[in-house]
C-alpha positions in Angstrom: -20.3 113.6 -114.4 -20.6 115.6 -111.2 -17.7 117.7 -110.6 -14.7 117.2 -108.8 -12.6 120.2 -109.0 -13.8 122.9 -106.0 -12.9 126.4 -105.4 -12.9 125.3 -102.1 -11.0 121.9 -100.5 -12.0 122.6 -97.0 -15.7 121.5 -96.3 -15.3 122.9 -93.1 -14.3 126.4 -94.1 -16.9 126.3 -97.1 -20.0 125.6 -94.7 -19.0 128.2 -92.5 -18.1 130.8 -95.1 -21.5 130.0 -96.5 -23.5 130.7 -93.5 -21.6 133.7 -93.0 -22.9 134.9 -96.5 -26.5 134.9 -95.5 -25.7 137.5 -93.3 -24.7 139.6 -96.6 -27.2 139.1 -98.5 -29.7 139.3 -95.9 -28.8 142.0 -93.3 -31.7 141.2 -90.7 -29.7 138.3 -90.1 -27.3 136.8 -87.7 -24.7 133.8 -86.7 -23.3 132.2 -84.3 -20.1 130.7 -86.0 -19.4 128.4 -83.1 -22.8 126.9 -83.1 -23.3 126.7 -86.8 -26.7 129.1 -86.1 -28.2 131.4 -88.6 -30.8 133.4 -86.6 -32.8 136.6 -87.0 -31.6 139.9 -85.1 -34.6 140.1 -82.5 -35.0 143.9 -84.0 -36.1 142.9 -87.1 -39.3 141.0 -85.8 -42.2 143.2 -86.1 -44.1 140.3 -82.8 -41.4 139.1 -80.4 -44.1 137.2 -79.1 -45.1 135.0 -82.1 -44.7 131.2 -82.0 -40.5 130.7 -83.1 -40.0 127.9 -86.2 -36.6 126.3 -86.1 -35.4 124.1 -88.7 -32.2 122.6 -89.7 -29.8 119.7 -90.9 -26.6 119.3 -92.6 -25.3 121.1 -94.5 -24.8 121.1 -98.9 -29.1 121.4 -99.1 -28.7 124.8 -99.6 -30.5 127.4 -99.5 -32.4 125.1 -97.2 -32.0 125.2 -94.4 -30.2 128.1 -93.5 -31.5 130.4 -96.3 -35.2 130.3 -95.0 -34.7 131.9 -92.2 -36.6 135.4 -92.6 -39.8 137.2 -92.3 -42.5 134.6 -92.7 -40.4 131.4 -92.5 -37.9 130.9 -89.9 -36.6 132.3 -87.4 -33.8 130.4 -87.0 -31.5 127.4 -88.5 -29.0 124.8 -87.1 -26.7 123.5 -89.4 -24.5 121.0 -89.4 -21.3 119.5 -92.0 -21.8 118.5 -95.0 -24.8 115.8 -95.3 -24.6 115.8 -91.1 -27.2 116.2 -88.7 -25.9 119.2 -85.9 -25.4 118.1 -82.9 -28.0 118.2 -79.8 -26.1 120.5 -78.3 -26.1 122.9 -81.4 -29.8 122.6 -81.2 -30.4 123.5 -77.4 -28.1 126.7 -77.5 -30.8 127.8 -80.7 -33.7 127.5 -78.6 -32.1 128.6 -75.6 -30.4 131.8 -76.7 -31.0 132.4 -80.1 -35.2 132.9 -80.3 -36.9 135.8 -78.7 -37.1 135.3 -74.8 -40.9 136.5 -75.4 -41.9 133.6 -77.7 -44.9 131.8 -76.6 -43.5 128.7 -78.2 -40.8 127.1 -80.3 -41.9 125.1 -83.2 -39.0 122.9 -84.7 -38.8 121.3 -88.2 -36.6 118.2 -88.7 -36.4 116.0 -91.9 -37.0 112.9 -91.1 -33.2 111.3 -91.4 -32.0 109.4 -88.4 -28.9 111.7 -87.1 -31.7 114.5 -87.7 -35.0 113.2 -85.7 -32.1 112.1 -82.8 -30.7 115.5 -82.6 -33.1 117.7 -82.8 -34.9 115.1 -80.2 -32.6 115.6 -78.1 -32.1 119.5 -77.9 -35.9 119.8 -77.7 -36.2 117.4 -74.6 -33.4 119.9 -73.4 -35.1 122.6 -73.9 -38.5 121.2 -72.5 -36.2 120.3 -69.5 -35.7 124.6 -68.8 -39.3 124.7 -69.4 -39.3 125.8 -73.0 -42.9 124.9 -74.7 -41.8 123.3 -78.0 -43.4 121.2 -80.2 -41.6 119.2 -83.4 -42.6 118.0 -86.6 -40.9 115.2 -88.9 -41.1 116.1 -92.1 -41.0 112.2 -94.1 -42.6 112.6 -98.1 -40.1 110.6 -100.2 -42.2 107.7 -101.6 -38.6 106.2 -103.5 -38.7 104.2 -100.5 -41.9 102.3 -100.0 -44.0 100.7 -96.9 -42.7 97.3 -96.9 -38.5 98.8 -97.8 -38.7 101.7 -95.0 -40.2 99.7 -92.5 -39.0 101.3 -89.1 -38.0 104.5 -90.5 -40.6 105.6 -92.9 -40.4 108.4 -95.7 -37.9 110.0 -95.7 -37.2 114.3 -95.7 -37.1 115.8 -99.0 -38.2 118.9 -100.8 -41.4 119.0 -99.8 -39.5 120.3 -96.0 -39.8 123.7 -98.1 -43.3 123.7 -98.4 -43.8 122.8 -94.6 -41.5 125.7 -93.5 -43.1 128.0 -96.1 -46.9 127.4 -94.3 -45.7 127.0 -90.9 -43.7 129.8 -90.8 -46.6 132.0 -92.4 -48.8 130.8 -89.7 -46.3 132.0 -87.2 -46.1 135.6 -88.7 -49.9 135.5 -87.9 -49.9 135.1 -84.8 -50.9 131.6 -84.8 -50.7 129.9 -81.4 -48.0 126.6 -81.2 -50.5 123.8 -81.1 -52.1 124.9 -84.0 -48.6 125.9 -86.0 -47.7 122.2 -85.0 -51.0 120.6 -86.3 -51.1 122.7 -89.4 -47.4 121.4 -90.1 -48.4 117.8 -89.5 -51.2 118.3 -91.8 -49.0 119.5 -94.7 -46.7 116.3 -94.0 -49.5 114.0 -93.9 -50.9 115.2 -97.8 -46.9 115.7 -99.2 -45.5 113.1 -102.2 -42.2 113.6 -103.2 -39.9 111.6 -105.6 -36.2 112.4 -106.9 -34.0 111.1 -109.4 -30.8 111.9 -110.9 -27.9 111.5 -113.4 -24.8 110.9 -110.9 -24.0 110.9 -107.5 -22.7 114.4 -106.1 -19.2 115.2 -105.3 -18.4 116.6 -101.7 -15.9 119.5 -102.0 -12.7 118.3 -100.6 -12.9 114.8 -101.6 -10.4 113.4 -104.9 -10.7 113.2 -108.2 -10.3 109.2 -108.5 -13.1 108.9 -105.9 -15.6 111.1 -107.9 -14.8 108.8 -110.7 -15.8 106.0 -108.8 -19.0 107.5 -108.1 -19.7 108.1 -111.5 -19.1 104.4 -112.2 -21.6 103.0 -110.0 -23.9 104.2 -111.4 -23.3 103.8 -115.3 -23.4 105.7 -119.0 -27.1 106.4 -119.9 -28.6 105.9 -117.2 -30.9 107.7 -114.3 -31.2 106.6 -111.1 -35.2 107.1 -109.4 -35.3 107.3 -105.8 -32.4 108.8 -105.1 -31.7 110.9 -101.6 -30.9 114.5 -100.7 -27.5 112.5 -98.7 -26.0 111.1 -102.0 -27.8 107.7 -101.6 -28.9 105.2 -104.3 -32.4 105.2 -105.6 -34.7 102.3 -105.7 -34.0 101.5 -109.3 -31.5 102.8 -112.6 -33.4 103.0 -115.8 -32.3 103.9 -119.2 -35.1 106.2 -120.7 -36.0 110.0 -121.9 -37.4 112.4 -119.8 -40.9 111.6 -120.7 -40.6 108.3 -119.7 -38.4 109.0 -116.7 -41.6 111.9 -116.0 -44.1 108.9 -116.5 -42.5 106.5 -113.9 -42.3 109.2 -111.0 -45.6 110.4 -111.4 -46.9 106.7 -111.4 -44.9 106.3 -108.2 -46.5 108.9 -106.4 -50.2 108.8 -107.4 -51.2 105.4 -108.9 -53.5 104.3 -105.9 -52.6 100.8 -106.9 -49.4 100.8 -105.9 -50.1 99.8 -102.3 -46.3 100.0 -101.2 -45.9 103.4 -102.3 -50.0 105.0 -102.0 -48.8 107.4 -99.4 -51.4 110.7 -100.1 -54.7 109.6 -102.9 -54.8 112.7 -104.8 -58.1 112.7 -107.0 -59.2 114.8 -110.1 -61.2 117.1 -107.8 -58.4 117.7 -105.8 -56.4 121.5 -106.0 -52.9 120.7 -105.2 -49.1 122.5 -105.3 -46.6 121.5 -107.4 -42.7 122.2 -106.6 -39.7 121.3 -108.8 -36.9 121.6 -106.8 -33.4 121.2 -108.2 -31.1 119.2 -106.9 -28.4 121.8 -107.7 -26.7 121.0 -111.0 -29.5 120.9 -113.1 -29.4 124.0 -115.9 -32.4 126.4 -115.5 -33.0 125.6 -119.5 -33.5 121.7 -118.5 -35.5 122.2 -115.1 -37.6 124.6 -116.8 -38.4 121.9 -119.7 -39.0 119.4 -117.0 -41.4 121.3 -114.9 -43.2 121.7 -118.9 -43.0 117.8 -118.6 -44.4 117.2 -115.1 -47.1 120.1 -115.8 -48.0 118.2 -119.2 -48.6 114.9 -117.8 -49.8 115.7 -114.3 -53.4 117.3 -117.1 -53.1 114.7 -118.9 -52.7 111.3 -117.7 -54.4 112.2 -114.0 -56.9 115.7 -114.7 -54.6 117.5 -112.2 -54.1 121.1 -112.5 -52.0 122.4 -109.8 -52.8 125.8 -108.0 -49.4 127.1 -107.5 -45.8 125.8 -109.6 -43.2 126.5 -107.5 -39.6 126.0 -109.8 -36.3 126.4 -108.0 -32.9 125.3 -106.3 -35.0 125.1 -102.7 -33.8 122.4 -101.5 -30.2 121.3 -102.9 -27.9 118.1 -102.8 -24.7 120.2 -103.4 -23.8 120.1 -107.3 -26.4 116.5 -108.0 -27.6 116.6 -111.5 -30.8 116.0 -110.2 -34.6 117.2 -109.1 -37.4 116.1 -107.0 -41.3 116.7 -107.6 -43.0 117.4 -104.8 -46.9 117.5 -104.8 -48.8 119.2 -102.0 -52.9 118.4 -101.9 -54.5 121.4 -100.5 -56.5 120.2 -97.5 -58.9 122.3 -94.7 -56.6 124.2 -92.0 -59.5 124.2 -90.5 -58.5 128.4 -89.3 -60.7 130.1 -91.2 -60.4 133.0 -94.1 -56.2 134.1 -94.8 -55.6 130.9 -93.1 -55.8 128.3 -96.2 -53.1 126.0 -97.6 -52.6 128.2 -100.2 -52.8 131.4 -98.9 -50.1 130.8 -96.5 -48.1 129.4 -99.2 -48.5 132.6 -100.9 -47.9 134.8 -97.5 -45.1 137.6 -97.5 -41.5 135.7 -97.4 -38.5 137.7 -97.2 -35.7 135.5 -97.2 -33.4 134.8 -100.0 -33.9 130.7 -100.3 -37.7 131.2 -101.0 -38.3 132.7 -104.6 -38.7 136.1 -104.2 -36.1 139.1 -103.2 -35.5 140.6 -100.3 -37.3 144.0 -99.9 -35.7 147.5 -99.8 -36.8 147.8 -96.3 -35.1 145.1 -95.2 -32.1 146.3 -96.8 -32.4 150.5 -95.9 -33.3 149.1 -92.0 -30.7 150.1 -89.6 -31.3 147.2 -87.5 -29.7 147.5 -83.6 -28.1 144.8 -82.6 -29.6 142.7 -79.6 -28.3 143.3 -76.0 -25.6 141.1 -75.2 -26.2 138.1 -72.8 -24.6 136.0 -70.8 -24.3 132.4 -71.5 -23.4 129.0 -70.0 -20.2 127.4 -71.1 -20.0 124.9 -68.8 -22.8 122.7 -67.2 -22.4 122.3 -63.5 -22.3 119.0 -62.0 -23.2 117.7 -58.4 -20.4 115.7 -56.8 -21.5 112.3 -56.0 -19.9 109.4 -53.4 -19.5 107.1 -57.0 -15.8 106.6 -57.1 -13.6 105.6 -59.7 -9.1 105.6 -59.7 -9.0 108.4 -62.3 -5.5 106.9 -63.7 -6.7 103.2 -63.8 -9.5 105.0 -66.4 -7.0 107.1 -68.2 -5.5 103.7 -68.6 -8.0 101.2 -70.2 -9.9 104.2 -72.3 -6.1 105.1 -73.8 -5.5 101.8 -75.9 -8.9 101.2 -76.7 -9.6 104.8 -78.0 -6.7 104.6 -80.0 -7.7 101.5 -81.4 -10.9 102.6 -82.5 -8.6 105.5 -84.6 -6.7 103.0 -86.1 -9.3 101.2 -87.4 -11.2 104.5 -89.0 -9.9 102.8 -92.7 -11.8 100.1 -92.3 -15.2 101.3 -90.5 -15.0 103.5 -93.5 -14.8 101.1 -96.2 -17.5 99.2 -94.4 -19.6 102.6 -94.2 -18.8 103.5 -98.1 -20.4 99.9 -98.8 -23.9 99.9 -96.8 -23.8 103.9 -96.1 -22.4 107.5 -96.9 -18.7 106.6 -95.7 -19.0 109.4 -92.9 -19.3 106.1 -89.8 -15.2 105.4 -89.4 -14.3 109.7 -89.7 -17.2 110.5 -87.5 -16.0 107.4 -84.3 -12.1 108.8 -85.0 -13.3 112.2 -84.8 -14.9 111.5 -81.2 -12.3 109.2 -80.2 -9.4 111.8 -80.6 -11.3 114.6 -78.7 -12.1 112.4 -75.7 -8.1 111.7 -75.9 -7.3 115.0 -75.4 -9.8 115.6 -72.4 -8.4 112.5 -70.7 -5.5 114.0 -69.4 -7.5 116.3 -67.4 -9.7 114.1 -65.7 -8.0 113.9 -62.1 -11.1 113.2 -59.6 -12.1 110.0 -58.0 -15.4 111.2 -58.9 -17.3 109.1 -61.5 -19.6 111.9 -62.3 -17.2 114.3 -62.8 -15.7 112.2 -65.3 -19.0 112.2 -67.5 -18.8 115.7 -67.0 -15.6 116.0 -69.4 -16.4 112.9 -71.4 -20.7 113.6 -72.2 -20.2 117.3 -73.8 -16.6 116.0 -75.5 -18.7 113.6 -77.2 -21.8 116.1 -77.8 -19.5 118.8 -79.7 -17.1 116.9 -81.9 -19.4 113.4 -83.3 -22.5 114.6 -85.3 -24.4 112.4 -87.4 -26.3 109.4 -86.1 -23.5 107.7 -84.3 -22.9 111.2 -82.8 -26.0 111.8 -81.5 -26.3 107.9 -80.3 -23.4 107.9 -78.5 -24.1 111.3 -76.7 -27.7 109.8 -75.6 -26.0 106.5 -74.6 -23.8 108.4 -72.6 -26.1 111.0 -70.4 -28.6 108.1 -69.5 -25.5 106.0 -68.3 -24.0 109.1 -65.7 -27.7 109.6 -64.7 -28.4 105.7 -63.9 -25.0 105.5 -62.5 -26.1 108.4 -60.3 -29.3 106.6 -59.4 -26.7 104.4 -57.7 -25.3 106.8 -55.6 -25.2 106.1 -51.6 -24.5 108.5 -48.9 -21.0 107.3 -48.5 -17.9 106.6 -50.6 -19.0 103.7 -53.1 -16.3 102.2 -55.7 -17.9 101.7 -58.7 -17.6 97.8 -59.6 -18.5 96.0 -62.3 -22.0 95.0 -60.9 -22.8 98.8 -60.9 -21.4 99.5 -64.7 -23.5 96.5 -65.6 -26.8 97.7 -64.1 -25.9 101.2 -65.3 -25.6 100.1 -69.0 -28.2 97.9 -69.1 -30.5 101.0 -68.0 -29.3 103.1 -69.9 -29.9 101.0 -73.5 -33.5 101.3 -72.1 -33.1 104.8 -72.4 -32.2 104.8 -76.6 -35.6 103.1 -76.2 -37.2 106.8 -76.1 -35.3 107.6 -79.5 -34.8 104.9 -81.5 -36.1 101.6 -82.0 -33.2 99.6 -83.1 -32.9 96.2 -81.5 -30.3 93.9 -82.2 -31.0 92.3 -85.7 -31.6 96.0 -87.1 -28.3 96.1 -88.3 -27.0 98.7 -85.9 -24.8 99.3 -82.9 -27.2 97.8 -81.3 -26.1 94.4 -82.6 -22.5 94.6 -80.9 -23.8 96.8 -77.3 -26.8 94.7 -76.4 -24.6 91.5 -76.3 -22.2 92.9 -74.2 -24.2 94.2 -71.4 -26.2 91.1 -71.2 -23.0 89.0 -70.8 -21.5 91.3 -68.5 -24.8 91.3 -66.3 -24.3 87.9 -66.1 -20.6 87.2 -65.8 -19.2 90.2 -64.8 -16.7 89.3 -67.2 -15.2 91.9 -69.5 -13.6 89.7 -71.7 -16.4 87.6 -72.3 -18.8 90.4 -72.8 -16.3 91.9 -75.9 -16.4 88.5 -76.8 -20.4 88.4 -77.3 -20.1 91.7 -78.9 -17.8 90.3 -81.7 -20.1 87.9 -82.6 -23.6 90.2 -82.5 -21.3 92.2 -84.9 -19.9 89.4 -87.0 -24.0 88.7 -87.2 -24.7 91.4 -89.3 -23.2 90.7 -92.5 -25.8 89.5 -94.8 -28.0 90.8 -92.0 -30.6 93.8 -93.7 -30.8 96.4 -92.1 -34.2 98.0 -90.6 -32.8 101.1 -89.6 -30.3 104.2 -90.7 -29.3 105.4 -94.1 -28.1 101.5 -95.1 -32.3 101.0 -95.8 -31.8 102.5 -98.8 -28.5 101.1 -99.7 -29.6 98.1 -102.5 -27.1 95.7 -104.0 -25.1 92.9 -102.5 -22.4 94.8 -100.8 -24.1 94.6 -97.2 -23.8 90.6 -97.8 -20.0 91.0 -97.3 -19.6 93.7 -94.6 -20.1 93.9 -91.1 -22.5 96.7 -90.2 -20.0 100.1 -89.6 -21.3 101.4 -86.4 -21.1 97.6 -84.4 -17.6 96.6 -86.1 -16.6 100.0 -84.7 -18.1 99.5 -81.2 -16.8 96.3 -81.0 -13.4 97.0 -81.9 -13.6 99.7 -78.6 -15.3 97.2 -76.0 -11.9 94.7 -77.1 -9.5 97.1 -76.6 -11.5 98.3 -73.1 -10.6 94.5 -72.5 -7.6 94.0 -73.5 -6.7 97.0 -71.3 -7.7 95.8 -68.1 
């Protein structure tokens, strides 16, 4: 059984005290505390003007993310809570502030995870948007999930992220220009299998004793569960079998050729390839060293592969799972010439403590200066329109229904623990309470300047998927209620909201594409803008988003974490993210 007794109770205070450490153990490193950003101190880089790799993601994988970062890998990390994508706003101070100024390009790795790929979207068209050049790369090798399961999301981000920072990051060192860093990276993704499996479910620090039980339960005595996910989330199947047999299925998973669901990558006899064993972070070095003996033993055996390079470690972590993943890497043409292989940049310099090598005495005798201070936005500065709005009237209708949306956290919760991680109902509260705090100090008439406290409230306190949906949602609805904007005093009316939201779910278009019967938000907003176009109705328009929302139980979902959620559960519940929109749009209702 995982364990459910912590040295720390505060997941908070753990993830930050973490990141701090890296700084410790590492002294060429820095962090921003606020920002959750381990970065390196700009004196330590031998070319200011090589290409910058960024990567990132919640946190509780460790030592990736944060524990890369170093000479030859990354020069910086975004982190976010535990098993949470950091928020876009997280992202955009990294490649605004935190990269060498002289870096002919930013290079940012994302795991391909919803909350993630939105994120890190988002602070990258940011950054584009100050003229940054930057380029991203998904990383998606799980083959748990297959073709016709995945559908719109595709593999997800597993260990094999290691092996993608590990060659991109040596390219970078080189000198290596951003196109080619980003096509190289692509490349790796394209020829990457992975597959995990694992005893139990982890245990999150600060979470009971009664609920790690239940964990435990779920998944049963004696058996292992294949498939399962960095986040805590159920494999594809449970079988009850030694760890040859266990070894047997996995490989067959990710190289039988017949297996057209899951044939991501044909790796032939011919083929030189890398092999990492990544624990999951509760697995003994005695029993991942005996499995790597397994994997080696049957990858000869049974398919005439003798990988290149073994790479055995805690790389890539799922807190304290008693679990690992096999990643195989096929060594394919860079096409850049001699030093510039698959394999040599794999085994290029690293100095950084999360890749399997120590630190260097230099690194450590240094006397690094620290960078010149700078001075940074805090605030984004808005232009006053004509839109206008009665500032108490809003304060008004968004009071009840914000507080109703905290109320119902329980329940979006138990939803979310059903289909999902459980994180949907804390992460809507969470927002919900900030934007009550700011309300009190929105006093103009001014409907932008509104957004203006509302959009970064939003940003800063809901991470995750919903987080990063929301805060999207949001910024395209004060731009295409800008777009409005006449040269005298307009009230904003209905008709305007209307036109503004209907835009603006055009605009989640660029980052998602969940439609309503994807078991999503989607399923509850989509329903109420049309209605409202039509009527102009409030009521009604809550009304049709009740019943897109009651829609989705039973409904399976094509998007989010829930794809990989099996069982019957979802048959019962509505979807978390829609019941918890819904219950908002009511109480906006019921409030005016």
């Amino acid at each position: 059984m995982s364990a459910a007794k912590h040295y720390l109770t505060d997941p908070t205070h753990a993830v930050l005290s973490n990141l701090n450490s890296l700084t410790l153990t590492n002294p060429s490193l820095l962090l921003d505390a606020q920002n959750k950003i381990v970065y390196r101190n700009p004196s330590s880089i031998s070319n200011l003007q090589n290409v910058s790799v960024v990567c990132g993601g919640g946190s509780g994988h460790e030592p990736g993310f944060a524990g890369f970062v170093g000479d030859g890998l990354l020069t910086a990390c975004v982190a976010g809570t535990i098993f949470a994508s950091p928020g876009a706003e997280q992202v955009r101070t990294c490649l605004q502030y935190r990269l060498p100024s002289e870096s002919k390009g930013i290079l940012v790795v994302a795991t391909n995870y919803t909350g993630d790929v939105l994120n890190f979207g988002m602070g990258v068209e940011k950054a584009r948007a100050l003229e940054k050049k930057v380029e991203m790369v998904v990383v998606g090798d799980d083959v748990g999930v297959g073709r016709e399961r995945g559908g719109k999301v595709g593999r997800r981000g597993l260990s094999g992220t290691a092996l993608v920072v590990k060659v991109v990051g040596a390219l970078a060192e080189q000198g290596v220009g951003l196109e080619d860093c980003a096509r190289v990276g692509h490349l790796v993704v394209n020829n990457l299998v992975s597959l995990g499996a694992s005893l139990s479910r982890v245990h999150v620090p600060g979470r009971g004793i009664e609920e790690a039980k239940e964990e435990e339960e779920r998944l049963g005595p004696g058996l292992v569960e294949i498939g399962m996910g960095i986040h805590n989330e159920p494999g594809c199947e449970k079988v009850k079998t030694d760890l040859p047999g266990l070894v047997k299925i996995m490989l067959g998973q990710m190289l039988d050729q017949s297996d057209k669901d899951r044939a991501y990558v044909k790796v032939e006899k011919t083929d030189e390839t890398v092999l990492l064993i990544n624990n999951f972070g509760g697995v003994s070095n005695l029993e991942l060293g005996a499995i790597t003996n397994e994997v080696v033993i049957q990858l000869e055996n049974n398919y005439g592969l003798k990988p290149r390079r073994i790479v055995q470690g805690t790389l890539f972590g799922s807190l304290d799972g008693p679990g690992f993943i096999v990643s195989i890497l096929k060594l394919a043409d860079t096409g850049l010439g001699p030093g510039k292989s698959l394999l040599e940049l794999i085994d290029a310099p690293a100095n950084a403590i999360g890749w399997p090598k120590c630190v260097t005495a230099e690194t450590w005798e240094k006397n690094y200066k620290p960078p010149p201070q700078r001075a940074e936005e805090t605030e984004h500065e808005t232009k006053p329109s004509n839109l206008k709005i009665d500032p108490t009237k809003l304060r008004k209708t968004l009071e009840p229904a914000l507080k109703k949306l905290i109320d119902a956290e329980a329940e979006v919760t138990k939803y979310d623990s059903v289909i999902g991680d459980g994180d949907c109902g804390i992460g809507l509260k969470r927002g919900a309470e900030a934007i009550l705090k700011v309300l009190p100090s929105i006093s103009s008439d001014d409907a932008m300047m509104a957004f203006a406290k509302i959009c970064p409230t939003v940003e800063n306190n809901m991470d995750g998927t919903s987080g990063a949906l929301y805060a999207i949602f949001l910024n395209s609805l004060a731009s295409n209620l800008r777009a409005q904007d006449t040269s005298s005093s307009t009230p904003v009316t209905t008709e305007i909201w209307a036109k503004a939201l209907a835009m603006s779910i055009g605009g989640l278009g660029k980052y998602t594409p969940a439609q309503p019967g994807d078991r999503t938000l989607m399923d509850a907003l989509v329903p109420f803008v049309e209605v409202l176009q039509k009527t102009g109705n409030t009521t009604e328009a809550a009304k049709a988003a009740k019943i897109g929302t009651d829609k989705t139980k039973g409904m399976k979902a094509s998007l989010g974490r829930s794809v990989y959620v099996g069982g019957t559960g979802f048959e019962e519940v509505p979807d978390p993210g829609a019941y918890g929109l819904s219950i908002f749009l009511s109480g906006i209702a019921d409030a005016l």
